[in-house]
N, C-alpha and C positions, 0 to 999 in steps of 0.2 A: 551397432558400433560398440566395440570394445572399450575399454578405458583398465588401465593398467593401475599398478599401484605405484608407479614415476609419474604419471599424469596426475593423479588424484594430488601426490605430493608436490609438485609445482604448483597445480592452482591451490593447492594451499597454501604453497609461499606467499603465491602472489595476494591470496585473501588477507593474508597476514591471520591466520585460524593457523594455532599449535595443533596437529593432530599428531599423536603418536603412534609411533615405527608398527606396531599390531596390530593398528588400528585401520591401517591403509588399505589391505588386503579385501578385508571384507566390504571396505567402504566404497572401494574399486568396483564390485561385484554388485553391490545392491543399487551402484549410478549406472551402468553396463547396464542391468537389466531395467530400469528408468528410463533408460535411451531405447533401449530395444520395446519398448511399449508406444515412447514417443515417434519412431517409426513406423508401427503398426498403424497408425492416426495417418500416416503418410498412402496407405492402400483403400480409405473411405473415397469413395465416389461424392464431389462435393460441387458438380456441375449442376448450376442453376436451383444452388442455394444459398438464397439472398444474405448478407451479414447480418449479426444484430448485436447488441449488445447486452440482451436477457433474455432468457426461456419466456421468458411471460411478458406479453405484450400487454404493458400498460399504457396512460398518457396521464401530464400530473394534470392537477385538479389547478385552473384557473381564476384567480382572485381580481376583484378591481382595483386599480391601481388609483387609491384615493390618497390626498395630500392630508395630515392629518397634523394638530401642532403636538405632537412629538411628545404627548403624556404630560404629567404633573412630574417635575424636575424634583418639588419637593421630596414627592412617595416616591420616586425613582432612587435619590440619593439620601433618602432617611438610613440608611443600612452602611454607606459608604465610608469606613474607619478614616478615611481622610476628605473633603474635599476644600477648594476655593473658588466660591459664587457658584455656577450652578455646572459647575465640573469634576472629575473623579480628580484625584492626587494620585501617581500613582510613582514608585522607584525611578530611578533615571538608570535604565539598565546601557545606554550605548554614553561612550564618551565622547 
């Protein structure tokens, strides 16, 4: 698939990314042949290969799921530049 330097420069419009007028040319040429690679992925024979999500089959490591009372509040919020009772203070960022 070809990509042009009027292509490159509309989806740049649309990105709203300044690229300049020189700059298009070559920019055209190195997406052009990025596609033509991405294509080539299109002639792999991919019959009766399962999907995954990583090279490397792991499984995570299962922990007990114990109720626990939630630490010492003190040494949790000894370090806390602000708190009130056994809570962080923190900015009121939404109005």
């Amino acid at each position: 698939m070809a990509i042009d330097a009027a292509t490159v420069r509309k989806v740049a419009r649309l990105a709203r990314i300044a690229e300049p007028e020189e700059k298009l040319e070559p920019l055209a040429r190195e997406l052009s042949g990025i596609l033509d690679w991405i294509e080539q992925l299109n002639e792999v024979d991919t019959n009766g290969v399962e999907p995954m999500t990583t090279a490397v089959h792991a499984t995570l490591p299962m922990r007990d799921d114990v109720v626990t009372d939630g630490g010492d509040p003190e040494r949790v919020l000894s370090n806390a530049p602000k708190r009130a009772g056994n809570f962080f203070v923190v900015p009121k960022v939404v109005e």
